[in-house]
PDB file of N, CA, C, O and CB in Angstrom:
ATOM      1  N   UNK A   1      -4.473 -19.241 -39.539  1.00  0.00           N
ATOM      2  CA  UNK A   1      -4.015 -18.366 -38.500  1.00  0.00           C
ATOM      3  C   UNK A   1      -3.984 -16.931 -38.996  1.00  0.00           C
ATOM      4  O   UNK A   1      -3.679 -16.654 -40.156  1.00  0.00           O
ATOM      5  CB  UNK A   1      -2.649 -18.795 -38.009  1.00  0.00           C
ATOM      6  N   UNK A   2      -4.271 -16.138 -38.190  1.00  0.00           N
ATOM      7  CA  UNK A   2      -4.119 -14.497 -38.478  1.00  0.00           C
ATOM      8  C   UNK A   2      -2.602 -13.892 -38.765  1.00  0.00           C
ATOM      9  O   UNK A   2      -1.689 -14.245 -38.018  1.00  0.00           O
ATOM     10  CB  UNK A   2      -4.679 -13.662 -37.089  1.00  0.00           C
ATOM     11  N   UNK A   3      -2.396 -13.155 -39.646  1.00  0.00           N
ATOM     12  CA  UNK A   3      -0.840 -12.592 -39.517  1.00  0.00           C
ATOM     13  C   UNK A   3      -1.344 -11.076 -38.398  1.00  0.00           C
ATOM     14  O   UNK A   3      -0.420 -10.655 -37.702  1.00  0.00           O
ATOM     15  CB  UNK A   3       0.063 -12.039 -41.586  1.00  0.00           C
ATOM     16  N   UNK A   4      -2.255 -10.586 -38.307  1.00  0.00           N
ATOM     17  CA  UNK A   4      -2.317  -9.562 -37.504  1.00  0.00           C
ATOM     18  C   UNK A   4      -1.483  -9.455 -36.015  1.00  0.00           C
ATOM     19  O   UNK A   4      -1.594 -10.321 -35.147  1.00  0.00           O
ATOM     20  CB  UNK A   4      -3.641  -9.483 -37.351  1.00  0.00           C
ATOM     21  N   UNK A   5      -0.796  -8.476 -35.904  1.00  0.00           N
ATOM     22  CA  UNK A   5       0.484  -8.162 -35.097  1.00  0.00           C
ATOM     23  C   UNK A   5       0.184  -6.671 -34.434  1.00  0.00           C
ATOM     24  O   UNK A   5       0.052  -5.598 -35.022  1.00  0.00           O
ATOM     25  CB  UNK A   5       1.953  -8.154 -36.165  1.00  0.00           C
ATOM     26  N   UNK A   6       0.127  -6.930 -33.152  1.00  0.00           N
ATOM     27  CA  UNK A   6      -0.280  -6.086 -32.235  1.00  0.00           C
ATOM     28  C   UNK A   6       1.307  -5.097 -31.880  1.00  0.00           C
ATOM     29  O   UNK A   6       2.346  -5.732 -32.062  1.00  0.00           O
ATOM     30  CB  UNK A   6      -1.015  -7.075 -30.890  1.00  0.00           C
ATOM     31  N   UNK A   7       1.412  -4.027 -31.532  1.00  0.00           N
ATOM     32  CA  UNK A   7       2.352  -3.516 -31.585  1.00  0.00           C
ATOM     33  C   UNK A   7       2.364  -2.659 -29.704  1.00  0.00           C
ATOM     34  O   UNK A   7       2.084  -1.500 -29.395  1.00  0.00           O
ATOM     35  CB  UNK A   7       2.293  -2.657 -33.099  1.00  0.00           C
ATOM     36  N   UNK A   8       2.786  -3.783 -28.858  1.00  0.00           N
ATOM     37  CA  UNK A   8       2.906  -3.621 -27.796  1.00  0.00           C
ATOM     38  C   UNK A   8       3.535  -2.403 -26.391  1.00  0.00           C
ATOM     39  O   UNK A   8       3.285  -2.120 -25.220  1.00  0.00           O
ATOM     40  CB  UNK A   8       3.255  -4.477 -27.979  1.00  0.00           C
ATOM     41  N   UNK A   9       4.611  -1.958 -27.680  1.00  0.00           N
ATOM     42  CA  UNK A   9       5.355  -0.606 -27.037  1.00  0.00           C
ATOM     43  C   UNK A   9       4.586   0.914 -27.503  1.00  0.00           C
ATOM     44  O   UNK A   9       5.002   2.049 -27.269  1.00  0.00           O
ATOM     45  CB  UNK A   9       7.130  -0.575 -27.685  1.00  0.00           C
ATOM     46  N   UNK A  10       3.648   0.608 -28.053  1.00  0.00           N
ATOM     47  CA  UNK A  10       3.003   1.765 -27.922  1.00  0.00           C
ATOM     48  C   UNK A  10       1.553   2.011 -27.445  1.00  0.00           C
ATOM     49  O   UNK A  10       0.652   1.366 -27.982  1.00  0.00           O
ATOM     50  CB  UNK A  10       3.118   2.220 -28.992  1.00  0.00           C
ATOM     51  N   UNK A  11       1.322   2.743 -26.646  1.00  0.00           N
ATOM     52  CA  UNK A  11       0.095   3.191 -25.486  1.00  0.00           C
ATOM     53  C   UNK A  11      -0.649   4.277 -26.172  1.00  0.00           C
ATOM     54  O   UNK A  11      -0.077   5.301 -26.546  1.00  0.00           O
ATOM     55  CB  UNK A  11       0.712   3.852 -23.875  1.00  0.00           C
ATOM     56  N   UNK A  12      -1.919   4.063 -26.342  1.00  0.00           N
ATOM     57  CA  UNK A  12      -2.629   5.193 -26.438  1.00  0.00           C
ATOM     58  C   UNK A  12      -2.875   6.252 -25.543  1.00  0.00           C
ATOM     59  O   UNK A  12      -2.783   7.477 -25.614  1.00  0.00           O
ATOM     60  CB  UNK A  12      -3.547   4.878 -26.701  1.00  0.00           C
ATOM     61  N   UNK A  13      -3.372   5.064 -24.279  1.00  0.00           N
ATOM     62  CA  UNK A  13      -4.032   5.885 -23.073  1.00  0.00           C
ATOM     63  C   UNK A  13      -3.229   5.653 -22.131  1.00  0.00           C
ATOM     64  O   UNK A  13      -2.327   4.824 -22.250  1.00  0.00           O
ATOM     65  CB  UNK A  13      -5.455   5.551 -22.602  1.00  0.00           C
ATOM     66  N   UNK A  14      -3.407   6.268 -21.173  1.00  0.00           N
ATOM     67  CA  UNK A  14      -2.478   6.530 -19.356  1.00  0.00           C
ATOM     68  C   UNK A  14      -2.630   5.522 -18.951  1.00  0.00           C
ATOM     69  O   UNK A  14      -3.661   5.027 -19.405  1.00  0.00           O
ATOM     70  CB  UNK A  14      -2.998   7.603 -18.020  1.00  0.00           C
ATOM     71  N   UNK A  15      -2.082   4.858 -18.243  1.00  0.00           N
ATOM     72  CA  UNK A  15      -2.932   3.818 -17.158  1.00  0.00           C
ATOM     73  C   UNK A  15      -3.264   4.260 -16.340  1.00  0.00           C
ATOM     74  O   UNK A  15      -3.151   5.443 -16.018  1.00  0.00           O
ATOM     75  CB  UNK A  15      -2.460   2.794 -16.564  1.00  0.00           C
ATOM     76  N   UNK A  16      -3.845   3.268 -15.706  1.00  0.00           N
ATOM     77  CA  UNK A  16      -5.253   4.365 -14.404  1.00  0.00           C
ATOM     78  C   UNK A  16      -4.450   3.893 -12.897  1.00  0.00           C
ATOM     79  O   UNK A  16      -3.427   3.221 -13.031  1.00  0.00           O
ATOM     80  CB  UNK A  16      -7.808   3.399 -14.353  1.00  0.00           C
ATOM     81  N   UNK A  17      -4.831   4.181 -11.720  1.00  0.00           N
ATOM     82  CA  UNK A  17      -4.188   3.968 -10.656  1.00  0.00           C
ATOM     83  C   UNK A  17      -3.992   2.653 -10.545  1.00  0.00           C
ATOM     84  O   UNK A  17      -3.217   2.332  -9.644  1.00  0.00           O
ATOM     85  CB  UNK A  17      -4.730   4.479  -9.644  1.00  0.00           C
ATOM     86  N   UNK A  18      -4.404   1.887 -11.113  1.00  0.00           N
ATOM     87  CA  UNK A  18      -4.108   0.195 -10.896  1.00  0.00           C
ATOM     88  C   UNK A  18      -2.498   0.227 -10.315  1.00  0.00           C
ATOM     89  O   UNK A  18      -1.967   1.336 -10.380  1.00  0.00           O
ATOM     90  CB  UNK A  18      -4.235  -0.887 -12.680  1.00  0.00           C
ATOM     91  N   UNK A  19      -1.970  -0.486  -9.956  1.00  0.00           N
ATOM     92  CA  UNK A  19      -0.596  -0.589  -9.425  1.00  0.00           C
ATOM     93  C   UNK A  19       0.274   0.948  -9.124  1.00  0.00           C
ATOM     94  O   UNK A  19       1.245   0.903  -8.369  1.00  0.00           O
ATOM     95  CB  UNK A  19       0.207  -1.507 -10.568  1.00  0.00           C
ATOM     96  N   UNK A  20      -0.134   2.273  -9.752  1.00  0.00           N
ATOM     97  CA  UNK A  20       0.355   2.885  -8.744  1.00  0.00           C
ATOM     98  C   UNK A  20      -0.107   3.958  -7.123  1.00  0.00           C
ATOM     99  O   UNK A  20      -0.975   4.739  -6.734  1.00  0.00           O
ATOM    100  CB  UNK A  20       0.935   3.387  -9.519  1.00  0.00           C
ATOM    101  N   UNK A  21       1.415   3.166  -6.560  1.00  0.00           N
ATOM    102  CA  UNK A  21       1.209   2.853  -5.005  1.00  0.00           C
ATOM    103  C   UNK A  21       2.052   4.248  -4.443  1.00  0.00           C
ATOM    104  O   UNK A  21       2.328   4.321  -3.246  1.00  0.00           O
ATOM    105  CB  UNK A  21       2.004   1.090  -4.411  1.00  0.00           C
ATOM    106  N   UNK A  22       2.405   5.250  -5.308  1.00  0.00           N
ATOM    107  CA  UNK A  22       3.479   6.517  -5.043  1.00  0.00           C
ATOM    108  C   UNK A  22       2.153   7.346  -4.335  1.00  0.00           C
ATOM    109  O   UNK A  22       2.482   8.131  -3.446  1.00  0.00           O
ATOM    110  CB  UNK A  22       4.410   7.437  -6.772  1.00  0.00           C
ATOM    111  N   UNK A  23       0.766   7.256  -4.623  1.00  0.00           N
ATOM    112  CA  UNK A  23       0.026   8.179  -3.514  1.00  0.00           C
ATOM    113  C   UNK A  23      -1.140   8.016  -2.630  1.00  0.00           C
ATOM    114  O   UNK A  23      -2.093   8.723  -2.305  1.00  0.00           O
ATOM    115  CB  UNK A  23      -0.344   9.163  -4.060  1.00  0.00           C
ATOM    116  N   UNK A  24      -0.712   6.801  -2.351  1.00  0.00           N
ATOM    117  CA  UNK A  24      -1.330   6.406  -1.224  1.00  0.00           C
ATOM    118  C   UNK A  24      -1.053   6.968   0.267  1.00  0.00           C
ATOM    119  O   UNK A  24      -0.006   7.524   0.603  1.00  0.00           O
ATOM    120  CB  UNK A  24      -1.120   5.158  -1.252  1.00  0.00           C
ATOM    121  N   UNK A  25      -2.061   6.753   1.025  1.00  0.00           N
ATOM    122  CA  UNK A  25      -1.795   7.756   1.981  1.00  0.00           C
ATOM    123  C   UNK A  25      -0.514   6.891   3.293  1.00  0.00           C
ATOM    124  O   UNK A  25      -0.438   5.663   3.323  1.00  0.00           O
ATOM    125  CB  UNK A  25      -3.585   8.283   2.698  1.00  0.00           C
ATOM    126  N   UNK A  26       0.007   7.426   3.864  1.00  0.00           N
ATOM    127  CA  UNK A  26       0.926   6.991   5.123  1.00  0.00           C
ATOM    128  C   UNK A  26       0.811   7.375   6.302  1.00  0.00           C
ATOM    129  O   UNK A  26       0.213   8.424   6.543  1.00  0.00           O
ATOM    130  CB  UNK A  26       2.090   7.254   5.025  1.00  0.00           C
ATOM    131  N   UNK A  27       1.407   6.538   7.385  1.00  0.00           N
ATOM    132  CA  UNK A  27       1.450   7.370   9.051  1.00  0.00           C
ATOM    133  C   UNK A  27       2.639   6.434   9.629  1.00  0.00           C
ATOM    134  O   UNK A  27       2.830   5.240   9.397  1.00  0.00           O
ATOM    135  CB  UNK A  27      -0.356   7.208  10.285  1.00  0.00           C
ATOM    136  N   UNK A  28       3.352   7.279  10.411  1.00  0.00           N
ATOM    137  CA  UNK A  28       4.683   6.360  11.158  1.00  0.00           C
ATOM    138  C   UNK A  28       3.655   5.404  12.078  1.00  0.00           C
ATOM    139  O   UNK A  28       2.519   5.629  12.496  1.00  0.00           O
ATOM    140  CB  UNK A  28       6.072   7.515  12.377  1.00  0.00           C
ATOM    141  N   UNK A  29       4.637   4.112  12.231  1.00  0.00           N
ATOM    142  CA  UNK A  29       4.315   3.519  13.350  1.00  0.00           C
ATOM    143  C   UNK A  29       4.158   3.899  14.825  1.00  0.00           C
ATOM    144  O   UNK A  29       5.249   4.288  15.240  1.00  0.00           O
ATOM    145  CB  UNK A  29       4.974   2.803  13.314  1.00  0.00           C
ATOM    146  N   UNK A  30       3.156   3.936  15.835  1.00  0.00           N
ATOM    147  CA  UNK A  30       3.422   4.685  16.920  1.00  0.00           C
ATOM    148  C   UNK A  30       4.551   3.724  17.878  1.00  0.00           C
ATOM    149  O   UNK A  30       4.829   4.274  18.944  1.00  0.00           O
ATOM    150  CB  UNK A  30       1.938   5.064  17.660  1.00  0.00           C
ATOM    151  N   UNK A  31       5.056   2.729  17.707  1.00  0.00           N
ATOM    152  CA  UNK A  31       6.448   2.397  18.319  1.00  0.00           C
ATOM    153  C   UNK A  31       7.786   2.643  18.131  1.00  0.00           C
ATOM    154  O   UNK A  31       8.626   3.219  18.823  1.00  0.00           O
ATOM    155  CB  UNK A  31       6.566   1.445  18.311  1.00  0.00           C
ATOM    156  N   UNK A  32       7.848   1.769  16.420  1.00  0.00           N
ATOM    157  CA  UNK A  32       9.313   2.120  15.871  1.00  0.00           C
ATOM    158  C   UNK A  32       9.213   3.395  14.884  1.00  0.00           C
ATOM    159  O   UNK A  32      10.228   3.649  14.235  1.00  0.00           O
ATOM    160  CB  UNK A  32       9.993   0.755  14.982  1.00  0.00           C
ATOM    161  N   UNK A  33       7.889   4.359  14.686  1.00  0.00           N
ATOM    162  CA  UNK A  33       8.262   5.361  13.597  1.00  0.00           C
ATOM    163  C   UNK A  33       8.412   4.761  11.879  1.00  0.00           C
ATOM    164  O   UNK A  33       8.578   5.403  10.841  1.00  0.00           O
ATOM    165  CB  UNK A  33       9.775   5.976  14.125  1.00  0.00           C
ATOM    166  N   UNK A  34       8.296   3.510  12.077  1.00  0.00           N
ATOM    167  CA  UNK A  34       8.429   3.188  10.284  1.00  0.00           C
ATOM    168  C   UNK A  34       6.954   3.804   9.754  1.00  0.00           C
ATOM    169  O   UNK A  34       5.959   4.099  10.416  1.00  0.00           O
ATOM    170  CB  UNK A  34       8.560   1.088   9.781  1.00  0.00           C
ATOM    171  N   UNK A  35       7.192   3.881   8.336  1.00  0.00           N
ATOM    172  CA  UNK A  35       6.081   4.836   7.961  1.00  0.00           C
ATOM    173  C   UNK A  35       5.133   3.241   7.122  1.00  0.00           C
ATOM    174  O   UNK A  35       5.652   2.333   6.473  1.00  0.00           O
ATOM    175  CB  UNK A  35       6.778   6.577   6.641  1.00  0.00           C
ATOM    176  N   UNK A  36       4.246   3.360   7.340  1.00  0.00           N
ATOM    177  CA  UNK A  36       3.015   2.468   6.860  1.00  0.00           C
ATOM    178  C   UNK A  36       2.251   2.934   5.792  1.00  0.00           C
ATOM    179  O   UNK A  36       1.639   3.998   5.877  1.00  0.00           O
ATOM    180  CB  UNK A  36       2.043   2.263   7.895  1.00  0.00           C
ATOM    181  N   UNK A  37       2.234   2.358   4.969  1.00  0.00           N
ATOM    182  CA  UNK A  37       1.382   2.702   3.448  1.00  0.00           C
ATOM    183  C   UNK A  37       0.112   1.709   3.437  1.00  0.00           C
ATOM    184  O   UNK A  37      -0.062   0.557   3.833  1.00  0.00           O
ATOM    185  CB  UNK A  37       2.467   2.314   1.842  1.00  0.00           C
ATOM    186  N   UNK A  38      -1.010   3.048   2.560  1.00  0.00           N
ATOM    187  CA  UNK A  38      -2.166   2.073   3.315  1.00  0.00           C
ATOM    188  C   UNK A  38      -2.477   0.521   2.765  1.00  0.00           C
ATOM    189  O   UNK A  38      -2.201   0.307   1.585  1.00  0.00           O
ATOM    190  CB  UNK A  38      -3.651   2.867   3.173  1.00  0.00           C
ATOM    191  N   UNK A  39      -2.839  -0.185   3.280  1.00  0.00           N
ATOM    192  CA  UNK A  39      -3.357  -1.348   2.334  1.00  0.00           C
ATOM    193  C   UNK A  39      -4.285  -1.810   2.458  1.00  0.00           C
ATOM    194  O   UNK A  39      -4.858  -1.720   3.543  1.00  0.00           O
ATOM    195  CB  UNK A  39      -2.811  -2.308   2.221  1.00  0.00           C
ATOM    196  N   UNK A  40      -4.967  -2.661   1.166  1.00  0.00           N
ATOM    197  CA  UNK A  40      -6.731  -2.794   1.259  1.00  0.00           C
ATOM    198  C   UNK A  40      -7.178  -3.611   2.320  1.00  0.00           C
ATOM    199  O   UNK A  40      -8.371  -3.510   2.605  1.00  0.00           O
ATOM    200  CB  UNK A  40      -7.454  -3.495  -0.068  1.00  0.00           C
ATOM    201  N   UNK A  41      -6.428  -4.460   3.019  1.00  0.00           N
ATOM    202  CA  UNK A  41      -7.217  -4.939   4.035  1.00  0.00           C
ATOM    203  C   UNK A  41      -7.138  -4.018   5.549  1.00  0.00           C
ATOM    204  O   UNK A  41      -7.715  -4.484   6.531  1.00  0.00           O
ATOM    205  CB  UNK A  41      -6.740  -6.452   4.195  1.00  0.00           C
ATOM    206  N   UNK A  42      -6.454  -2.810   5.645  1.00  0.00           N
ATOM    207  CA  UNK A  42      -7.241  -1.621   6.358  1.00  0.00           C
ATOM    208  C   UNK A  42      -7.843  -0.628   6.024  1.00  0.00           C
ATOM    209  O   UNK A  42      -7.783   0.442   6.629  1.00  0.00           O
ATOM    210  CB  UNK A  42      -6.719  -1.079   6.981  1.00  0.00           C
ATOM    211  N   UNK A  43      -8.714  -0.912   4.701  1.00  0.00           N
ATOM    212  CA  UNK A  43      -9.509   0.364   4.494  1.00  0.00           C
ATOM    213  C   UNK A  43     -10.362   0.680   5.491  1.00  0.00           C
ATOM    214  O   UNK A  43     -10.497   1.833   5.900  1.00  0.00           O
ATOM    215  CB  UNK A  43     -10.279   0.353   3.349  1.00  0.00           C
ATOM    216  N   UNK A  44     -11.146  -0.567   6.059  1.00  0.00           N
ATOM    217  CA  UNK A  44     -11.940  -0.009   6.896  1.00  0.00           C
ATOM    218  C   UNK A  44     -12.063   0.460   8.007  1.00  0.00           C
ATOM    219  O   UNK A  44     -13.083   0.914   8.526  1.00  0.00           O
ATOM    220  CB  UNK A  44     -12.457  -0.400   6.948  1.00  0.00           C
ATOM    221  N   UNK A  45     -10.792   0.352   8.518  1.00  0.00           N
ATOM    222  CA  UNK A  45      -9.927   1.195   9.613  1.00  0.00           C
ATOM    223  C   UNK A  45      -8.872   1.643   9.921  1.00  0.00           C
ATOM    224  O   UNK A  45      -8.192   1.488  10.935  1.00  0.00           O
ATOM    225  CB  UNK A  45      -9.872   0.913  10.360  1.00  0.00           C
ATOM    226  N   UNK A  46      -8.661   2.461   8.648  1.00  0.00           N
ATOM    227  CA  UNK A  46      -7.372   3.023   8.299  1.00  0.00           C
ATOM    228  C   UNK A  46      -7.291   4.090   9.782  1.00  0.00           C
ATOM    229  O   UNK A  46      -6.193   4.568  10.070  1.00  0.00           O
ATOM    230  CB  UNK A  46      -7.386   3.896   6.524  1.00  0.00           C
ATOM    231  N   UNK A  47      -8.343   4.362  10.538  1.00  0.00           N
ATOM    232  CA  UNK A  47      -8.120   5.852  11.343  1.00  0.00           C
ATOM    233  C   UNK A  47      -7.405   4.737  12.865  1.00  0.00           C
ATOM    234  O   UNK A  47      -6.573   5.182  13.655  1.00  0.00           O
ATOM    235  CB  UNK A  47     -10.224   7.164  11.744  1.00  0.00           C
ATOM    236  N   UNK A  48      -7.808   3.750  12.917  1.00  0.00           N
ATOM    237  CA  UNK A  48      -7.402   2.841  14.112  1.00  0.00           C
ATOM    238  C   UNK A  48      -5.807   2.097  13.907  1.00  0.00           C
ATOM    239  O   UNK A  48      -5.196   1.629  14.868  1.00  0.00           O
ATOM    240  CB  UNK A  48      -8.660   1.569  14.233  1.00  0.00           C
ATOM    241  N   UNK A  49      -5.284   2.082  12.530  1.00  0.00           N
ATOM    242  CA  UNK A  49      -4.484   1.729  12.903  1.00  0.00           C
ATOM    243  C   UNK A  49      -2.879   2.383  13.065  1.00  0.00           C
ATOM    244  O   UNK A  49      -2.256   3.153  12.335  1.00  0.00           O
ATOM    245  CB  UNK A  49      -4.720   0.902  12.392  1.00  0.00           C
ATOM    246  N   UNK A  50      -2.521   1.721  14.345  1.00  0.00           N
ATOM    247  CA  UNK A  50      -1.188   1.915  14.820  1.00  0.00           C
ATOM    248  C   UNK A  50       0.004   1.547  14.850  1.00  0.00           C
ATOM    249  O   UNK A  50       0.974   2.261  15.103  1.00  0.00           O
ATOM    250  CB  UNK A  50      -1.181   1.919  15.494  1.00  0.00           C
ATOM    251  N   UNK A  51      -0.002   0.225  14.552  1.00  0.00           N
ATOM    252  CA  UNK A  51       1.167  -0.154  14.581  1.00  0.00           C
ATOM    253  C   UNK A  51       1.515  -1.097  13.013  1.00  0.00           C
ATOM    254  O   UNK A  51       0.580  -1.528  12.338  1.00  0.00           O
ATOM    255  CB  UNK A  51       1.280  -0.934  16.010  1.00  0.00           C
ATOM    256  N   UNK A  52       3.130  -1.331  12.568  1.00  0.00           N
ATOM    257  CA  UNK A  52       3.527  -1.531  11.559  1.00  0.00           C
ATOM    258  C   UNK A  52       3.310  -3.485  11.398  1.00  0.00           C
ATOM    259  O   UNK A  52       3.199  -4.299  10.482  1.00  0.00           O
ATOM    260  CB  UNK A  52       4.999  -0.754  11.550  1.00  0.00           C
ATOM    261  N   UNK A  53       3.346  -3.494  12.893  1.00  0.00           N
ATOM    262  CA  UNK A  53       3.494  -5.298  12.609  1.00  0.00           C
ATOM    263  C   UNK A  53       2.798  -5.586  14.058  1.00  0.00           C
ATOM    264  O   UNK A  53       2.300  -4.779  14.843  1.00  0.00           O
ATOM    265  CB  UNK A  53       5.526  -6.158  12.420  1.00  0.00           C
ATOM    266  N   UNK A  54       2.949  -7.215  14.165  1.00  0.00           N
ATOM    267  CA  UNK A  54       2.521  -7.730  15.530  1.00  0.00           C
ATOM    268  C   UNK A  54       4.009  -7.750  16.391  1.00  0.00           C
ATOM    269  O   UNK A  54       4.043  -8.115  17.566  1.00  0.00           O
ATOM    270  CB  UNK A  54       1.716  -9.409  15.389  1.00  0.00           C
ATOM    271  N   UNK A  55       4.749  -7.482  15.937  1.00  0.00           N
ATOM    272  CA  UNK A  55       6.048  -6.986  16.865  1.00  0.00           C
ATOM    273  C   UNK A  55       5.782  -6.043  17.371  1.00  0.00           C
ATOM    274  O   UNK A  55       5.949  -6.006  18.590  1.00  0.00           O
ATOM    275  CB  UNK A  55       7.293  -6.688  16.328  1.00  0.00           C
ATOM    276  N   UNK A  56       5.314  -5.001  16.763  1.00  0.00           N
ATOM    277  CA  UNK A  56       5.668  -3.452  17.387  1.00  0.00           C
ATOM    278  C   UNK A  56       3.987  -3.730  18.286  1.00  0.00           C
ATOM    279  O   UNK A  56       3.872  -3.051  19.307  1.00  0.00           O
ATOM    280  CB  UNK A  56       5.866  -1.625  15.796  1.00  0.00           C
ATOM    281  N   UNK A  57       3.043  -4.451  18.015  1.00  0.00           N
ATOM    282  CA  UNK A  57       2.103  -4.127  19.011  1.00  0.00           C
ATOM    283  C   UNK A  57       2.217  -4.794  20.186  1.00  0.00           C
ATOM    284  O   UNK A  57       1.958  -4.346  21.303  1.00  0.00           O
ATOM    285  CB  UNK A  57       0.897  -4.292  18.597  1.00  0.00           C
ATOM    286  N   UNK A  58       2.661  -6.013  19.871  1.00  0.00           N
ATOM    287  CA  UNK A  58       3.047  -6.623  21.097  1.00  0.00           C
ATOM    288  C   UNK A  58       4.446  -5.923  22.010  1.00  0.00           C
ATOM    289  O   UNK A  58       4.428  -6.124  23.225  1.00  0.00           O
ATOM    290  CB  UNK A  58       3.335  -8.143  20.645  1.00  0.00           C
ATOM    291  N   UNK A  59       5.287  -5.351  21.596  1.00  0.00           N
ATOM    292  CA  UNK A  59       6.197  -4.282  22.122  1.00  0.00           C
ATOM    293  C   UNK A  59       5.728  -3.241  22.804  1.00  0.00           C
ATOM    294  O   UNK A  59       6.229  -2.792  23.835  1.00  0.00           O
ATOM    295  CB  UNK A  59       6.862  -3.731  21.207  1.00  0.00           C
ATOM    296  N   UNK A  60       4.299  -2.646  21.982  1.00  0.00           N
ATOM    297  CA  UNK A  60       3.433  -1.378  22.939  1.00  0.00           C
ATOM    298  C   UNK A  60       3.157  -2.430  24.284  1.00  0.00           C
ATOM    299  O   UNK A  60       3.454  -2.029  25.409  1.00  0.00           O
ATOM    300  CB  UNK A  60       1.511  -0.612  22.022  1.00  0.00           C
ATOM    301  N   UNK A  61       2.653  -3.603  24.111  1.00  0.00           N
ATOM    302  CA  UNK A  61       1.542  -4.025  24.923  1.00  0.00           C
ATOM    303  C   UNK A  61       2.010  -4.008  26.260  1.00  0.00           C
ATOM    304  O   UNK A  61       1.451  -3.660  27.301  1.00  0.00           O
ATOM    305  CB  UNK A  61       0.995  -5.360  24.557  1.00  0.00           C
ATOM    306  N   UNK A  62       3.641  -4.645  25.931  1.00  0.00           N
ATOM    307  CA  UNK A  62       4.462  -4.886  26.920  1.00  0.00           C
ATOM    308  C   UNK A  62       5.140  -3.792  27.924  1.00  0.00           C
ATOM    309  O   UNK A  62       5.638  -3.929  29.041  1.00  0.00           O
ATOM    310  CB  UNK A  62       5.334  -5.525  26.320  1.00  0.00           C
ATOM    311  N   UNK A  63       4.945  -2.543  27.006  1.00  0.00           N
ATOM    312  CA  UNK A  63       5.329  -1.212  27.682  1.00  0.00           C
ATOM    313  C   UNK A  63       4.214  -0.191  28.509  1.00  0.00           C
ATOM    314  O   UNK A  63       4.438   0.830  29.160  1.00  0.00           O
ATOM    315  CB  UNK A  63       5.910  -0.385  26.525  1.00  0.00           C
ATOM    316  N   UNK A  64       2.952  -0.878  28.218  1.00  0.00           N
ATOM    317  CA  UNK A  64       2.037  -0.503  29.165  1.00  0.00           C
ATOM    318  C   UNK A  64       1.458  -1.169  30.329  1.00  0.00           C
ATOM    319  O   UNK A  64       0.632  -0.582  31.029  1.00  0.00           O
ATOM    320  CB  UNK A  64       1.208  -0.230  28.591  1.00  0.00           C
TER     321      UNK A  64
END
């Protein structure tokens, strides 16, 4: 077996955006105003979406 011992609390380099989520982009919900952070399964229509949940769309649906 190796005695070689990796020394875990110390970082050379930055970490890269992997897990941070502080600048990702946001928009309030257009019902309740909660603010929505983007996530990868709306990249591809981040400009379409409106609402925070299927509550709040089904809540629009019902108010039109």
């Amino acid at each position: 077996m190796s005695d070689t011992v990796f020394d875990t609390s110390v970082r050379t380099e930055k970490p890269s955006h992997k897990g941070n989520k502080a600048h990702l982009p946001s928009k309030p919900c257009a019902v309740c105003g909660r603010p929505m952070s983007w996530r990868r399964a709306w990249a591809k229509n981040w400009d379409e979406v409106q609402y925070c949940s299927d509550a709040c769309r089904r809540k629009r649906a019902a108010h039109d």
